[in-house]
N, C-alpha and C positions, 0 to 999 in steps of 0.2 A: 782196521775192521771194527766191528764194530762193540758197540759194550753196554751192555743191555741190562746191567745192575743185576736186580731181582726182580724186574719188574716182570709178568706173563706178558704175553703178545699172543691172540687168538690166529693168527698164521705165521708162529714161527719168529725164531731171532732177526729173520732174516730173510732172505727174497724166494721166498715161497708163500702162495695162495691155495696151496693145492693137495698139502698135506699134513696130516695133521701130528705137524711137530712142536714141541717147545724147549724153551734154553733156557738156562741162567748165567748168568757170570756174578764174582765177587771175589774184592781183593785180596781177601783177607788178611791176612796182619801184613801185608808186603807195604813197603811203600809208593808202591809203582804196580801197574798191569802190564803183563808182559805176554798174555793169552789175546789169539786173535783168533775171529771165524768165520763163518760166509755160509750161505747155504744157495743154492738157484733150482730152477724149472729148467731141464736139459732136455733137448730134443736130438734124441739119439736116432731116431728114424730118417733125419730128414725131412718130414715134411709139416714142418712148421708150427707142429702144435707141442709140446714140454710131452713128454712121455716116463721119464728118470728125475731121481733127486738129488742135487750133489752138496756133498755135506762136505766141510773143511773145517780142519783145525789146528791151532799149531798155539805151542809154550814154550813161548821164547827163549833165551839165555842170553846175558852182556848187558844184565843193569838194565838202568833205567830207559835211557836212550838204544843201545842193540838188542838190546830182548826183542821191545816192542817193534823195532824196527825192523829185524827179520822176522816175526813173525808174519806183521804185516806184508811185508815182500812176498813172504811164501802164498800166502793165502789168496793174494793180488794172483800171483800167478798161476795158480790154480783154476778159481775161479772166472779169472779175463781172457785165459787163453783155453781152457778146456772144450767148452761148446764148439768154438769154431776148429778144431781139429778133426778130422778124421778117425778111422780103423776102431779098435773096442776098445773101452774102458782101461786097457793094462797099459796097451800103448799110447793114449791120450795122458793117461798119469807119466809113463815117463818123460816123456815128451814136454810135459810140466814142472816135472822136478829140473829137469837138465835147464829151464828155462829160469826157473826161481834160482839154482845155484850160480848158474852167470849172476843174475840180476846180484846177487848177496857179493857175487865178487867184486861185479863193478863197485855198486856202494860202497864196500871196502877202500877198493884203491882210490875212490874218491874222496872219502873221508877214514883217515887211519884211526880216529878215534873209533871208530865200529869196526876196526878191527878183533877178530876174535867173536866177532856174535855169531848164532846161531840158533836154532829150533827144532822142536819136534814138528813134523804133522801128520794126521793121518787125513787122507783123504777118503770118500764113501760113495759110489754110487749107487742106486734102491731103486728098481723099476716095477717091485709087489710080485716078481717071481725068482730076482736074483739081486743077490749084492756082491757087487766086487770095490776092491780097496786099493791101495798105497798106503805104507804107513813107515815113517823112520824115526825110532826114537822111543821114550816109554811112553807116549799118549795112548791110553787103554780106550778098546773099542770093545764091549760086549754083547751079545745077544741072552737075551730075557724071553724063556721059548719053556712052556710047559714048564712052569713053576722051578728053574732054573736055568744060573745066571754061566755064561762060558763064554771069555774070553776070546775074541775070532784073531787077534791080530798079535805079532811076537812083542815082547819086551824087550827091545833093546838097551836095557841098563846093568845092572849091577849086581839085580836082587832076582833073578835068575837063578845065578853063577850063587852066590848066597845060599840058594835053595837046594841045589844041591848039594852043596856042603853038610848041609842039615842032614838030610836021607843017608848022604853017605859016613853022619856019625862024626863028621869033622869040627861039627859049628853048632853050637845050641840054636834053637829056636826062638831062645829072644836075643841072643847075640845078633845073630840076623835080622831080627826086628831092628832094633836100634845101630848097627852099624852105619855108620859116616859114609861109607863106599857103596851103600843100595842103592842112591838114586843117581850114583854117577851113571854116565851115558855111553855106548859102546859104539853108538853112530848116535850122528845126527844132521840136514843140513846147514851146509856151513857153504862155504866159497868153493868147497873141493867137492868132490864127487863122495856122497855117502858110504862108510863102509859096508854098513847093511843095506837091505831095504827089503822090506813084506808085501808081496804083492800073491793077492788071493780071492776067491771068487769061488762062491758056492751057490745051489737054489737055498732062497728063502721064501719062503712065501710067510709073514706074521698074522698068525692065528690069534683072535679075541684072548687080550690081555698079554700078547706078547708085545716084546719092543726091542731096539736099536738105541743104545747108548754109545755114546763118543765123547771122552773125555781128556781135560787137562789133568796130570798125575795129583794136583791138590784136592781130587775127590779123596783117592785114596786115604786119606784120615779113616774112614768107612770103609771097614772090612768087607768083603764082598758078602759073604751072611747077612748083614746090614743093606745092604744094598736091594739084596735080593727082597729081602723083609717089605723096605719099603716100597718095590716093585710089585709088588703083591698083592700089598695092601690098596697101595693106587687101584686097582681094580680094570688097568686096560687104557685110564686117562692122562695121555702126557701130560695135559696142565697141574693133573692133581700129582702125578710122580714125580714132575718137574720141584714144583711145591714138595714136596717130602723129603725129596731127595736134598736142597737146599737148606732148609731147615736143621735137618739131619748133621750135615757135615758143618753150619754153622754152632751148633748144640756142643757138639766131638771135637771143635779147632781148639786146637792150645796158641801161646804164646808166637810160633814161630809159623802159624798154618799159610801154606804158601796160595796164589791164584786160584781161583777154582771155575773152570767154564764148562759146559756138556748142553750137548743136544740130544735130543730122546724123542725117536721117531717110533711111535703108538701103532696098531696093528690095524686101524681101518685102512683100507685103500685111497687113492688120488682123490679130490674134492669135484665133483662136477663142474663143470663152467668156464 
């Protein structure tokens, strides 16, 4: 999929004309990119015209060659088989998970060296009255609604299970910060059937200066305070939040800053035409 540096794009990373989103990606200190994404114009009605926007992303794991390589599967699968299936949104995601996890297992037993890969993804669909998701793994999805920023989709990793530890007086608060065990993963796909999986669906409708984020875990350098800050300040403009937001977590990366991709769908409605 595809990898879009920093550069803007005036419709999106990606195969959308019709709304107004933008992306970034950047390696950062990694030696390899192991984040994939996609986005399309989905015609959930039926009758031939894009109606929905479907958002995809996944952060790999298994090095250089399985990272990329499942992630890319997943996201293929996502995206190539979604439109043409049937029923609504939850059962279209599954339907596409079940399909990407074959696909990771074939590759597997076809080449053992990608043994062991795996990814996160969250998937998105956005029709301007409702979003519903799929999401396995820590790739963070937010909503940015009334001057605050709320997480819609679960954390499947580490730093959870961490946070409570905190509250319940077990674990200091920068113990948890720095802990080795926060960004291990509780599910993810892989070849076998996910242990987790978030699947959820709420009305949204984005109101001027709201927006939809979806993110690989290497934003997280940027505390969500930060986040929100520069969401803020963008004034409603994915290009201009897209831009800050990048900026931002390039400024904050240290030494070891891992991939960093997000797409950030702004509160105007479909584009005419």
């Amino acid at each position: 999929m595809g990898d879009i540096a920093s550069e803007p794009t005036a419709a999106g990373p990606s195969g959308s004309a019709r709304w107004p989103l933008a992306g970034r990606q950047w390696q950062g200190a990694r030696a390899y990119q192991e984040d994939s994404f996609a986005t399309l114009d989905v015609d959930m009605a039926g009758q031939g015209a894009p109606t929905a926007l479907l958002m995809v992303l996944a952060d790999g794991m298994g090095g250089a060659a399985g990272g990329a390589t499942a992630s890319g599967i997943v996201v293929e699968a996502f995206v190539g088989d979604f439109p043409g299936l049937d029923g609504p949104a939850e059962t279209r995601f599954r339907v596409c998970l079940d399909a990407a996890t074959a696909r990771l297992r074939g590759r597997e037993f076809a080449d053992p060296q990608l043994r062991g890969m795996g990814t996160t993804v969250v998937a998105a669909l956005y029709d301007g009255r409702r979003l519903d998701w799929l999401s396995v793994g820590d790739s963070p999805m937010w909503l940015y609604a009334a001057g605050a920023l709320e997480r819609l989709n679960a954390d499947h990793s580490m730093a959870p299970v961490l946070e409570r530890l905190v509250l319940a007086g077990e674990l200091s608060p920068e113990a948890a910060r720095v802990d080795r065990r926060r960004h291990m993963l509780l599910s993810a796909v892989t070849g076998r059937s996910p242990d987790l999986v978030d699947c959820g669906s709420r009305a949204c409708r984005l109101q001027p200066g709201d927006c939809l984020l979806i993110a690989s875990d290497g934003i997280e350098t940027l505390p969500e305070a930060e986040i929100a800050r520069e969401l803020r300040a963008a004034g409603g403009s994915a290009e201009a939040a897209a831009d800050a937001l990048d900026r931002a977590v390039r400024t904050a990366a240290g030494p070891g800053q891992d991939n960093v991709t997000f797409l950030l769908l702004s509160a105007a409605g479909p584009v005419a035409g």
